[in-house]
C-alpha positions, 0 to 999 in steps of 0.5 A: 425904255430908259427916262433918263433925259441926260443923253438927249440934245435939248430943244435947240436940235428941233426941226425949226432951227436952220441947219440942223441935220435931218436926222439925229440919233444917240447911243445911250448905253449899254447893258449886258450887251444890249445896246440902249438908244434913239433916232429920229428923222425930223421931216417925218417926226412920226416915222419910226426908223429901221436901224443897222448898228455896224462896226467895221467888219459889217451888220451886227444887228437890225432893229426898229427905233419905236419904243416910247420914252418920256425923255424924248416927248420931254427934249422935243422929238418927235412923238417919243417914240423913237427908242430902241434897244437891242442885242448883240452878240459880244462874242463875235466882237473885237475890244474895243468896238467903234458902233455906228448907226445907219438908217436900213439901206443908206450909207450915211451915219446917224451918229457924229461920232462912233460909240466905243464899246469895250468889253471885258475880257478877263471874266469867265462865266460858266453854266451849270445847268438847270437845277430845281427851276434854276440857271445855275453857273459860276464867274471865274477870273483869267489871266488873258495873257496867259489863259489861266484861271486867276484865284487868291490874288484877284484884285480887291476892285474887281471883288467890290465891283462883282459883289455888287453886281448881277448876272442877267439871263437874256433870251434870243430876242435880247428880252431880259427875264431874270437878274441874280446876284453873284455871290461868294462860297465857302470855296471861295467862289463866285455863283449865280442863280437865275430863276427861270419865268415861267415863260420860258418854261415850254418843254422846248429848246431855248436859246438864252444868254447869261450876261454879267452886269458891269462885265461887258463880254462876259457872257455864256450861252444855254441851248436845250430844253427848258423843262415844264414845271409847275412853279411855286410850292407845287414844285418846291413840295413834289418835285414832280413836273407833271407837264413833263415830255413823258407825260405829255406824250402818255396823255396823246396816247391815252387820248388817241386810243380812247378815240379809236375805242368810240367807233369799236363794236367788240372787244371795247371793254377789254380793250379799255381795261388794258388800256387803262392799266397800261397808263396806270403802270407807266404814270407810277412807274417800274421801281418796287413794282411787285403787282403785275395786272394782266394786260392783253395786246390785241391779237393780229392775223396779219401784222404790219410789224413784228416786235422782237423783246429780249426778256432781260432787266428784270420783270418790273422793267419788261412789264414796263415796257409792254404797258407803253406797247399797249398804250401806243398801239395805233393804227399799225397792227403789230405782234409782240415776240418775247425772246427768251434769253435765259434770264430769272426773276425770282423776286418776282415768281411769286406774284405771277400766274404759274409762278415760274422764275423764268423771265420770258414765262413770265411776260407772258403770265402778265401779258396776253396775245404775245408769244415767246421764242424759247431758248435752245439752251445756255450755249445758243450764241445771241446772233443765232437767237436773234436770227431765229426769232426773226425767222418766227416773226409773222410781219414784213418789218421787224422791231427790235425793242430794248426791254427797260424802255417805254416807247412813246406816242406815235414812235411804231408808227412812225418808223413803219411809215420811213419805209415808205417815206424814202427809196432804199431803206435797210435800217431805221433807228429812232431817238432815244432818250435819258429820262430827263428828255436829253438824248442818248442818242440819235444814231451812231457814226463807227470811227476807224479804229472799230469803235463808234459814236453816240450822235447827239449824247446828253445834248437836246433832241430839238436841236435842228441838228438832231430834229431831221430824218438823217442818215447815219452809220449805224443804230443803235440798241433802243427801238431799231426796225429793219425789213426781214427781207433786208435781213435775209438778204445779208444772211442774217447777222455774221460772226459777232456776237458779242452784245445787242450793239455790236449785232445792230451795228455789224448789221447796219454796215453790211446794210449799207454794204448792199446800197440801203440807207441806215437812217435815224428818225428823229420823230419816233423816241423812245425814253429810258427807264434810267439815266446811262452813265456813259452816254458821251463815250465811244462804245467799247472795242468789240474783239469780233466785230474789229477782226470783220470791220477793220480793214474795211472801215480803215478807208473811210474819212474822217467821220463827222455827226452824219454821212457826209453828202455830195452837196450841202445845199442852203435854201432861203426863203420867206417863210417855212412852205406851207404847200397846202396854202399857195402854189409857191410853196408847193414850188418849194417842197418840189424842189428841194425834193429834186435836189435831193434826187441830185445828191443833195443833203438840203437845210432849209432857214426861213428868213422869218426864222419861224417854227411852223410846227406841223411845216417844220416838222413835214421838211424834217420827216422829209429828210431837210434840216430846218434852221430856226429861232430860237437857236438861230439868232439872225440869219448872219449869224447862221451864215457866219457859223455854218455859211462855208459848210454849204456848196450852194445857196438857193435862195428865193424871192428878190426882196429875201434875197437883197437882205442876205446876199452880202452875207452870203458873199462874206460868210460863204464860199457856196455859189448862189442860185436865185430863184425869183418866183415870179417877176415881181416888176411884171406882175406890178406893172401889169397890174397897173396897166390892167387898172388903168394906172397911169403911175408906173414907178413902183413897178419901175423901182422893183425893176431895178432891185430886182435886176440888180439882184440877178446880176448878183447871182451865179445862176437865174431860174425862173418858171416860163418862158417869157420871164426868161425874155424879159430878164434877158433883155434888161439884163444882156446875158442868158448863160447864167439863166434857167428855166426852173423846173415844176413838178406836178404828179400826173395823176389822171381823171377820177370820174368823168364829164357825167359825173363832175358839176360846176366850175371852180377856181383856186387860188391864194387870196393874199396875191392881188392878181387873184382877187382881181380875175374872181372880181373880173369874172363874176361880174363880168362873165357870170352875167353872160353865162348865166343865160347860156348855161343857167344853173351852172355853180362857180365854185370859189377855192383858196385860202385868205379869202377877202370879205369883199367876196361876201358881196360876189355870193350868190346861189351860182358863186359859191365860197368854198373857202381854203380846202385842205386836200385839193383832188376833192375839187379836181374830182368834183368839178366839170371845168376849171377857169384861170380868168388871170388879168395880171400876174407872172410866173408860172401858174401852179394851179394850172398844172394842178388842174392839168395833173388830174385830167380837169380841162381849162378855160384860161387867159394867155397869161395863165397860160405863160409856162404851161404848154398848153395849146389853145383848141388842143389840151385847152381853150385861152381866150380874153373877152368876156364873150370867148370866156362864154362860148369856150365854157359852153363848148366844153360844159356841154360836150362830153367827147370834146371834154374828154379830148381836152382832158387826155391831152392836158394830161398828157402835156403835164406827164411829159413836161412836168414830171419828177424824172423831167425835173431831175433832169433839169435841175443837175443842168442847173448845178452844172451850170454853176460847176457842181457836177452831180453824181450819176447814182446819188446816195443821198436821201430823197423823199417820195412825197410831194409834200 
């Protein structure tokens, strides 16, 4: 923060003197788009403010006014910290701009007077990429009127004026990190270069800014990945980045397998010889390589995959590729088939057993446990080859591997597992890489005209566009895996023959031809050896594979970047569900699977804008875009750029929903469907009663947020009921209101009454209504419990657990704490117990306990929502005394357990399955005129999370 005094009012503009406003704010300056300044309300002088700074056409920015100043304590407010400063995206705006500030949801100004912002629009700022750990780029004048780059006659002023200036490198957060000069060439033009901090140096994409002092609005944007680096001399004198993508994924491999090795009876020395070798080879590389030591693969009777390796390239280059084979060899058994495509390598005969110049001969010389499909002679066609090596491989799925690649960690695996991930699946292709991390690419799209395109060429693999499971047209050469029944179906590869590409493609669209998917997976890569010159253009025209496709592939649409789905579909909430923490999230991940079934391609943006790692990446194995910081700025900002690319916007939590909803309606043609949760007024306002709380206007306040955000919305869901009572007599309308559906698995009892002990319960500890039943039940049931059933444990589940439960423990209450899989407790305990005083919604640890079989003891207002019928599939009582005699009943009496348990079950399969909540949810999306197609083709996810 700036101590610069000359912009804050004197002490005549305290508090103490009559008249003078309540609040009081300055914009001070600004600076490469960030707008430097203050605020402060004088009735609470320790307050710091939440801030919108607007123009005309709505909120640029929200910050928080906090920051301390000296200048500030100096002037008299408050307790100086009442300083902000913070980015604004100069593109967006008009020249010149009227700022304003406002206090977060109030329509007064804090400013007396607008602060004009005008921004230079006569400078160009262009990025050159990252060169030796810096941002490099150039500054070039234009003739705005005429849109021509200006040269020997810019004026002198402007000279003098940049060559005092700087570029500055600002990351999304708006932190600056670095400042350069802009100095003039030889050529005569103006250059930059930013050294790059090492906190931006994370492997990672980044979103950062390049601004130039003095030049407001001339600004260029870098999106990609920042590489790790050594930093200092180390870099200056190897160039070597030793924490590369590359060797961050050999050191997971080299780590996992060594792991697996521990627990090895046999074979363990072999094993790590091989393994160590095939680390050795990949870390010093395939140029000059004419020393082959003997790797052995581990042989398979009965392997899950099949990898078919052309011997092409070169053996320096084959053996390469073999090694990362071995070094990434996980729990997937696989055989490796080397197919024989009538190439020599005689450079290298001579440092091989046997010495044949024959390549396939070759790899089998310096690789053990493969075999290789022998070439019928120089006039076998490529298709014929291929379809013979498919027809000799042992394995269900079948690899197809580019030799001159190295696979990395996890990659095999990973594609082997999307089968089992999604329905109809033909094809899956992973993401390749150029060795510097950039995409080749992910997947491909075939235009019109027979040629297709590389999706995501020289652009960062961790861009979200790039980071999901997606469908595309066609994969290409690189690791390719595909079923040998889908192949036989289509009676192998047709008439082209004219290169790996066109046979991978041709097969593909007659994949897809059949009803499977060709999909791209974004979490199986693979890394070239050498950098590809024309990764951007269209493959070239392939005379054969034109004369089958053309006429077909003349009917299709324009062609973006994927398959384009029925329904594009934008789901909002707090945070990246975590379903192994709270029922919500769970509630999350299940519908956003069935909109998937209903045809729906579904992205995914946390209001948070969070990564959450192992989360994040679990939504993109699952097939959902998930939108995030860095490259996502602000939640307008997404909306403004993508907002009219969504047919429907399902957005979650009232307290999400009222920040965005104004630009969803400005930004966004999408119709809004709002899904509360649980009502947020209910659940206070029963709290309060349970407590005996007599102040009843926080709960009252909440209701009419909450209320005045459902008016907003095109449709209403919530979980039960009683909800929908409630909301419909404040509201006086239902035609836009729906019962949301939750799915639950109906697995069933694992084990019955006499092999179960104890009672458990499950809950999230962050939400108070959970704290309050275990508080309620161990003090007040477990007493009475104790002398009916002595010795009977409570076990106490869930995560966030208080340390006020420290005080509840004892050789009966017993805190397990959060557990990662929960079919270990539905599996163990005799009962499960609901003792809910308060809360609302639907309670998803109650239909959990009902999917596996567990009967319940329960409260009526756990039981809102579920089905459940007190003496039928459950017992629902309220006093401590009823909460006794239903657990003895049920604890004691194995035929009573055992009735209770089969028809809970059977209200969960009826009510809550996945076909049932398909169903309600295309009468959700006809509710809001979005029909959903009776066979939908977009992807949808097995697994529940």
């Amino acid at each position: 923060m700036s101590d610069d005094v000359s912009n804050v009012g004197p002490a005549a503009n305290d508090e103490r003197v009559e008249g003078a406003p309540r609040f009081e704010a300055n914009l001070d300056d600004h600076d490469c788009g960030v707008l430097i300044g203050w605020a402060w309300d004088r009735q609470r002088p320790e307050a710091a403010l939440a801030i919108e700074v607007r123009d005309a056409t709505g909120v640029l920015a929200v910050t928080r006014a906090d920051g301390w100043r000296r200048d500030l304590v100096t002037a008299g407010k408050g307790n100086g910290r009442h300083g902000f400063e913070v980015r604004l995206d100069l593109a967006a705006l008009a020249s010149p701009t009227a700022i304003q500030l406002f206090e977060v949801g109030s329509v007064e100004p804090l400013l007396s007077v607008p602060y004009t912002l005008t921004l230079a629009r006569g400078l160009r700022v262009t990025l050159g990429g990252i060169d030796w750990g810096r941002l490099v780029g150039e500054v070039a004048y234009e003739d705005v009127s005429a849109g021509e780059p200006v040269a020997a006659d810019t004026p002198a002023s402007v000279d003098e004026r940049l060559a005092t200036s700087r570029a500055v490198l600002i990351d999304a957060a708006g932190k600056i990190h670095a400042r350069a000069a802009v100095t003039r060439d030889e050529a005569d033009k103006w250059r930059f270069a930013l050294t790059l901090p090492a906190a931006l140096c994370s492997g990672e994409i980044q979103r950062l800014d390049v601004a130039v002092e003095g030049f407001p609005g001339a600004e260029a944007r870098f999106v990609g990945v920042v590489p790790r680096r050594l930093g200092g001399v180390a870099t200056l004198e190897t160039g070597v980045d030793d924490e590369s993508h590359v060797a961050r994924r050999r050191y997971a491999s080299l780590t996992r397998q060594l792991g697996r090795l521990t627990h090895r009876r046999q074979g363990a020395v072999k094993a790590m010889t091989t393994l160590h070798r095939a680390h050795q080879v990949l870390v010093n590389g395939w140029q000059g390589r004419r020393h082959f030591p003997t790797l052995s693969l581990t042989p398979e009777r009965k392997p899950a995959v099949s990898v078919l390796l052309p011997a092409q390239g070169g053996l320096p280059r084959l053996y390469h590729t073999l090694a990362s084979l071995a070094l990434t060899a996980g729990t997937t058994p696989f055989e490796v088939l080397v197919i024989d495509m009538g190439e020599r390598d005689t450079a290298c005969a001579s440092h091989v057993k046997g010495g044949s110049p024959w390549l396939a001969r070759q790899a089998a010389a310096v690789c053990g446990n493969l075999r290789v499909v022998e070439a019928l002679g120089t006039g076998e066609r490529l298709a014929t080859r291929v379809a013979r090596s498919v027809d000799e491989a042992l394995a269900e799925h079948v690899l197809w591997l580019e030799p001159g690649t190295e696979l990395l960690e996890g990659a095999l695996e990973t594609l082997h597992a999307t089968f089992s991930d999604f329905d109809q699946v033909g094809v899956v292709g992973a993401s390749a890489l150029e060795p510097d991390g950039r995409l080749r690419h992910a997947g491909a799209m075939v235009l019109r005209n027979g040629t297709w395109r590389r999706c995501g060429a020289n652009e960062a693999p961790s861009l979200t566009a790039w980071s999901y499971v997606r469908r595309v047209d066609a994969a290409l050469p690189g690791a390719v895996m595909f079923e040998r029944r889908t192949w036989h179906s289509l009676d192998g590869v047709a008439s082209v023959d004219e290169g790996w590409e066109s046979l991978l493609v041709d097969l593909c669209l007659r994949a897809e031809e059949r009803g499977w998917h060709t999909l791209h997976q974004p979490g199986a890569q693979l890394v070239a050896l050498e950098t590809s010159a024309n990764a951007r253009q269209a493959a070239p025209v392939s005379p054969s594979f034109v004369a089958c496709w053309l006429e077909r592939l003349s009917q299709r649409g324009v062609t973006g970047d994927e398959i384009a789905p029925v329904y594009r579909v934008l789901m909002i909430d707090a945070e990246i569900p975590r379903p192994d923490r709270s029922a919500g999230a769970y509630a999350a991940w299940q519908e956003m699977r069935l909109l998937q079934a209903c045809g729906c391609q579904v992205s995914f943006v946390a209001d948070s804008l969070e990564f959450a790692d192992a989360y994040t990446r679990a939504l993109e194995r699952a097939g959902v875009r998930c939108f995030h910081a860095p490259e996502v700025r602000s939640l307008e900002a997404l909306l403004r750029e993508h907002g009219r690319d969504f047919d429907l916007i399902y957005i979650t939590r009232f307290n999400v929903a009222e920040k965005h909803l104004a630009a969803i309606r400005q930004f966004s043609h999408a119709r809004i469907v709002f899904n509360n949760a649980d009502l947020h007024f209910l659940r206070e306002l029963r709290l309060r009663l349970s407590a005996g709380d007599p102040d009843l206007s926080f709960p009252l306040a909440i209701r009419d947020r909450e209320l005045a955000v459902m008016r907003e919305a095109d449709a209403v869901l919530c979980y039960s009921e009683a909800e929908q009572a409630v909301i419909t007599s404040h509201n006086l309308r239902q035609d836009n209101l729906f019962r949301c559906p939750w799915v639950v698995e109906g697995r069933g009892a694992r084990g019955g009454w006499s092999s179960r002990a104890g009672i458990a319960f499950l809950g999230g500890y962050r939400h108070r209504p959970n704290v309050e039943a275990v508080e309620h039940f161990v003090t007040q049931v477990m007493p009475m419990l104790r002398e009916a059933l002595p010795g009977v444990k409570l076990h106490l589940y869930g995560s966030d657990m208080p340390t006020s439960f420290q005080a509840l423990a004892s050789e009966d209450v017993v805190l397990e704490g959060y557990v990662e899989d929960v079919a270990t407790l539905f599996d163990a305990h005799r009962l499960f117990i609901a003792p809910l005083l308060s809360g609302a919604g639907i309670k998803g640890k109650v239909l959990e306990a009902m999917s596996f079989g567990l009967p319940c003891v329960l409260t009526p207002i756990a039981a809102e929502g579920t089905g459940l019928v007190d003496g039928v599939s459950a017992r629902i009582v309220q006093s401590p005394a009823d909460w006794v005699a239903a657990i003895d009943e049920l604890y004691a009496d194995a035929d009573r357990w055992q009735s209770l348990s089969e028809s809970s079950l059977g209200v969960a399969r009826t009510h809550f399955s996945f076909a049932r909540g398909r169903e309600q949810m295309r009468h959700i999306l006809r509710g809001v005129g979005l029909e959903p197609p009776v066979t939908p083709r977009a992807l949808c996810t097995r697994h529940a999370r």
